[in-house]
C-alpha positions as CSV (number, residue, x, y, z in Angstrom):
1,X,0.0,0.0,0.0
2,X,2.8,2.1,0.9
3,X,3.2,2.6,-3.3
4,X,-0.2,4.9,-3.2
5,X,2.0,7.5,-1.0
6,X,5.1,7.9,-2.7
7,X,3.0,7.4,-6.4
8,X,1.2,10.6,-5.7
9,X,-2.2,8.4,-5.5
10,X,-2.8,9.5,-2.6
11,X,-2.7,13.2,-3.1
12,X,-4.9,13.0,-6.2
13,X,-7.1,11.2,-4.3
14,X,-7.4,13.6,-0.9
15,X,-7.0,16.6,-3.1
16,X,-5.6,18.2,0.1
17,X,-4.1,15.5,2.1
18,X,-6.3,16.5,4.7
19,X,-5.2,19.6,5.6
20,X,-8.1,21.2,6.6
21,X,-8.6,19.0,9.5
22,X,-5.0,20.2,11.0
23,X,-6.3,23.5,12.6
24,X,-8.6,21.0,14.4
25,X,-6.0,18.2,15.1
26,X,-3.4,20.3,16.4
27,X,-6.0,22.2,18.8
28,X,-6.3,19.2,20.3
29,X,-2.7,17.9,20.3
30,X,-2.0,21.2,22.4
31,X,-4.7,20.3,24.8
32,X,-4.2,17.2,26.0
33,X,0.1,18.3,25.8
34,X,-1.2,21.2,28.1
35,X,-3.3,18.9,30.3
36,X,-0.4,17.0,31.1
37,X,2.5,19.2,31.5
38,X,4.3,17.9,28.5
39,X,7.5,20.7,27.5
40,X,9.6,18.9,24.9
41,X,11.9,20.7,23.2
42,X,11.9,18.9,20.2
43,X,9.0,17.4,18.1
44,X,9.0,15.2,15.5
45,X,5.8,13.9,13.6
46,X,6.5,10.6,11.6
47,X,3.7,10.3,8.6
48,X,3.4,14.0,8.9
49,X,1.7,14.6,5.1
50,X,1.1,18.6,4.0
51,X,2.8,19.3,7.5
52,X,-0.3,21.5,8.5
53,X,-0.4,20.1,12.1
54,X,3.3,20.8,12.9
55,X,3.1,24.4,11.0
56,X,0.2,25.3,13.2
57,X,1.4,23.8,16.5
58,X,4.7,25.9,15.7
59,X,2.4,29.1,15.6
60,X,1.6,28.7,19.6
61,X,3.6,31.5,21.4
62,X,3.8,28.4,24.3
63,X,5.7,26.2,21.8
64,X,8.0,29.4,20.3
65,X,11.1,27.3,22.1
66,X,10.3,23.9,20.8
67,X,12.1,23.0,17.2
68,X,9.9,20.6,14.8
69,X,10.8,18.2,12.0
70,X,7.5,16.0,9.5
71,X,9.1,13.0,8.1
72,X,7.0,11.6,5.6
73,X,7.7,8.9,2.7
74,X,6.1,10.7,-0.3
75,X,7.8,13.4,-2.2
76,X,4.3,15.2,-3.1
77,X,3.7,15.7,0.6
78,X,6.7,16.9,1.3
79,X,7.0,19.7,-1.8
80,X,3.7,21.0,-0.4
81,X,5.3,21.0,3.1
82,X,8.2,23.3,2.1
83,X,6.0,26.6,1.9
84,X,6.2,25.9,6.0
85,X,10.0,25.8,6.5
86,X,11.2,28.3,8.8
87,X,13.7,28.2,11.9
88,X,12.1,25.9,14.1
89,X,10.5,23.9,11.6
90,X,11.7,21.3,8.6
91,X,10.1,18.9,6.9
92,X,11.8,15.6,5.4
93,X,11.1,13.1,2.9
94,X,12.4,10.0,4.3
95,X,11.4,6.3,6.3
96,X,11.8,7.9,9.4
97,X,10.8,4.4,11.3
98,X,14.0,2.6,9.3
99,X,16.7,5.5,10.1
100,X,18.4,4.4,13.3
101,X,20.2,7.2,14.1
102,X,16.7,9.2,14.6
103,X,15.9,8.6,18.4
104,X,16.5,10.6,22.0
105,X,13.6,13.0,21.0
106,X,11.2,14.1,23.4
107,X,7.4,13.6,21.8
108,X,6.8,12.0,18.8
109,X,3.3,12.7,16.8
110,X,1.6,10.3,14.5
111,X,-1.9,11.5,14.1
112,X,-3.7,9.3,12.3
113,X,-1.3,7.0,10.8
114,X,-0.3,3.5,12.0
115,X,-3.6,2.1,10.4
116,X,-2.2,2.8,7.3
117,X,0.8,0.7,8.0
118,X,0.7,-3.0,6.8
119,X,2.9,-3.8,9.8
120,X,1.4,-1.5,12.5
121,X,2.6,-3.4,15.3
122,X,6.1,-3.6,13.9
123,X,5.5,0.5,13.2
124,X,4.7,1.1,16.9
125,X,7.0,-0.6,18.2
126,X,9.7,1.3,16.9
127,X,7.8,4.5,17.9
128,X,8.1,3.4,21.3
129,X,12.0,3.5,21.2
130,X,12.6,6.7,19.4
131,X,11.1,9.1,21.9
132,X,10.6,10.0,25.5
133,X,6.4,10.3,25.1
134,X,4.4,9.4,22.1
135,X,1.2,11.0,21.2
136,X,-1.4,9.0,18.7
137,X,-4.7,10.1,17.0
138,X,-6.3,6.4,16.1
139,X,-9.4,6.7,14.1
140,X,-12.4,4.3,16.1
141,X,-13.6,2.8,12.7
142,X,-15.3,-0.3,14.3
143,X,-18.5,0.7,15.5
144,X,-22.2,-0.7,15.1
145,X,-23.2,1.7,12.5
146,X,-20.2,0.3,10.4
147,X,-20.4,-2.5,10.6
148,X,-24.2,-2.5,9.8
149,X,-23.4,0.0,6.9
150,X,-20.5,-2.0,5.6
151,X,-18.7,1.0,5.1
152,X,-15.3,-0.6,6.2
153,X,-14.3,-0.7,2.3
154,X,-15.1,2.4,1.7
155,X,-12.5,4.0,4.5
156,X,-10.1,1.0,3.0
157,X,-10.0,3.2,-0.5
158,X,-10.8,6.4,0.4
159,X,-8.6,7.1,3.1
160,X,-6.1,4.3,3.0
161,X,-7.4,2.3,6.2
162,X,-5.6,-1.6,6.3
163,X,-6.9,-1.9,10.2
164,X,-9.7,-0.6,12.2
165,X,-9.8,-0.3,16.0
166,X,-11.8,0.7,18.8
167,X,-11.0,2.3,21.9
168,X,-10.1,-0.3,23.5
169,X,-8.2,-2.5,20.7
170,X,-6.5,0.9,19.8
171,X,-5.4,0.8,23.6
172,X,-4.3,-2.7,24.0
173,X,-2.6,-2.5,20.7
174,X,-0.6,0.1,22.2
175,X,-0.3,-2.1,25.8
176,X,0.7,-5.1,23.9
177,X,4.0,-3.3,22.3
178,X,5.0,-2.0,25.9
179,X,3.4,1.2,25.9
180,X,2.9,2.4,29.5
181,X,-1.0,4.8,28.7
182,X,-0.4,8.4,30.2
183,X,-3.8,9.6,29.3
184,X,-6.4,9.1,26.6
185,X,-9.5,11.3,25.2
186,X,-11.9,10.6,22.8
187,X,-12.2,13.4,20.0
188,X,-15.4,13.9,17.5
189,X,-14.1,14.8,14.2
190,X,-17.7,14.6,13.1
191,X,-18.5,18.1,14.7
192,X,-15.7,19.7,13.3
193,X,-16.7,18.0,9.9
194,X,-19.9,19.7,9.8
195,X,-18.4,23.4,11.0
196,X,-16.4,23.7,8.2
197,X,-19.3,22.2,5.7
198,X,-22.4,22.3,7.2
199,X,-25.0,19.4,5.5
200,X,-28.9,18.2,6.8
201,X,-27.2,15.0,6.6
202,X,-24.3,15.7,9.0
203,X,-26.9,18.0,11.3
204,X,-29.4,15.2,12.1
205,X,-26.1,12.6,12.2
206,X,-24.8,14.7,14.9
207,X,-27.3,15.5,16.5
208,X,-28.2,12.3,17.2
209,X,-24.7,11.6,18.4
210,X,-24.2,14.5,20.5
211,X,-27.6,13.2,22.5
212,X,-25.9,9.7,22.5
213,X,-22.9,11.3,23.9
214,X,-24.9,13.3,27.0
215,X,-24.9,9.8,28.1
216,X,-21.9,8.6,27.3
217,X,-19.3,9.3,25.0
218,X,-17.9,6.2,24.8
219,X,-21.0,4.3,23.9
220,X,-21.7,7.1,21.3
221,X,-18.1,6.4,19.8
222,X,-19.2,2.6,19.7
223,X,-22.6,2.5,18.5
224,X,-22.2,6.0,15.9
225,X,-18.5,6.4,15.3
226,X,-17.4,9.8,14.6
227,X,-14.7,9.4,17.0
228,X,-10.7,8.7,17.4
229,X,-8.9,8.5,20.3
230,X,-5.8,11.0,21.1
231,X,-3.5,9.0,23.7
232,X,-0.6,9.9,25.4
233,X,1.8,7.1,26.0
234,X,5.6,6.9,27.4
């Protein structure tokens, strides 16, 4: 699968490799860092596509210190990257996980990527060893409307998904390759979804799923989806 990244496949068929979500994705990266006292000095995101999360994290005044490097494996991303570069930011196209001398840092990022990766396990694994704390975005794909829909597929070629996880696979997953869990939220990329483009569809969808998740957000995230979970691990 990896060939649909460095092909430019993916691009053409994102159209933005999801940069638009990144204003969202790093508002919530900075929250949970914030929650829990996290002050790295450096930052690297492996699989870090446009680099939108990175370029907006490096906007926060409270992060002004911290220097940031995006690996990512396809050249596309990267070119569209460069625009970002400045003093405390670079980008690089490179296999960050298979460069050994890469390690020591203080927080790694990979927001939304080790289901891409046809050897997650392998992938995570590695994370674990090249920095201090990790910080993960999982997409919760696996939920009762899902499976009911049969929209698994459809994530498979849209967005690239090889393996789908719920909350707690997602955290076991990362258990079961030593991870010790600092902390873990749920996020609803749903709501930001229908902010930016606001649909009937997406109104009564959420609607329904915000009442769900007045009860409980984790039983919203397993019978609706919508969700990811944003975990903290050392």
């Amino acid at each position: 699968m990896n060939n649909i990244y460095t092909s430019g496949e993916y691009l053409e068929t994102t159209q933005t490799w999801h940069v638009e979500d990144s204003p969202w994705k790093s508002e919530q990266i900075l929250k949970i860092m914030i929650k829990n006292g996290l002050h790295p000095n450096t930052v690297v995101e492996v699989g870090c596509g446009a680099g939108q999360i990175l370029t907006e994290l490096a906007k926060q005044t409270c992060l002004s210190e911290v220097h940031f490097s995006g690996y990512d494996i396809s050249p596309q991303a990267i070119e569209i990257s460069k625009k970002n570069v400045g003093n405390n930011i670079n980008f690089i196209c490179q296999d960050f996980i298979s460069d050994e001398n890469i390690k020591d840092i203080d927080l790694l990022l990979a927001i939304d990527v080790f289901e891409h990766i046809q050897d997650y396990i392998g992938f995570i694994s590695i994370c674990k060893n090249k920095a201090n704390y990790k910080i993960y975005h999982i997409p919760l794909d696996i939920h009762v409307s899902a499976v009911l829909r049969n929209s698994f597929l459809r994530s498979r070629y849209s967005k690239g998904h090889l393996h789908y996880f719920t909350a707690d696979s997602a955290i076991a997953t990362l258990k079961d390759t030593g991870h010790e869990i600092i902390d873990a939220i749920y996020t609803n990329a749903s709501f930001w979804s229908f902010k930016q483009n606001p649909s009937i569809k997406k109104a009564i969808a959420n609607s329904v799923r915000w009442g769900m998740s007045k009860i409980s957000i984790p039983l919203a995230a397993r019978i609706l989806g919508g969700y990811s979970l944003l975990v903290i691990a050392r």
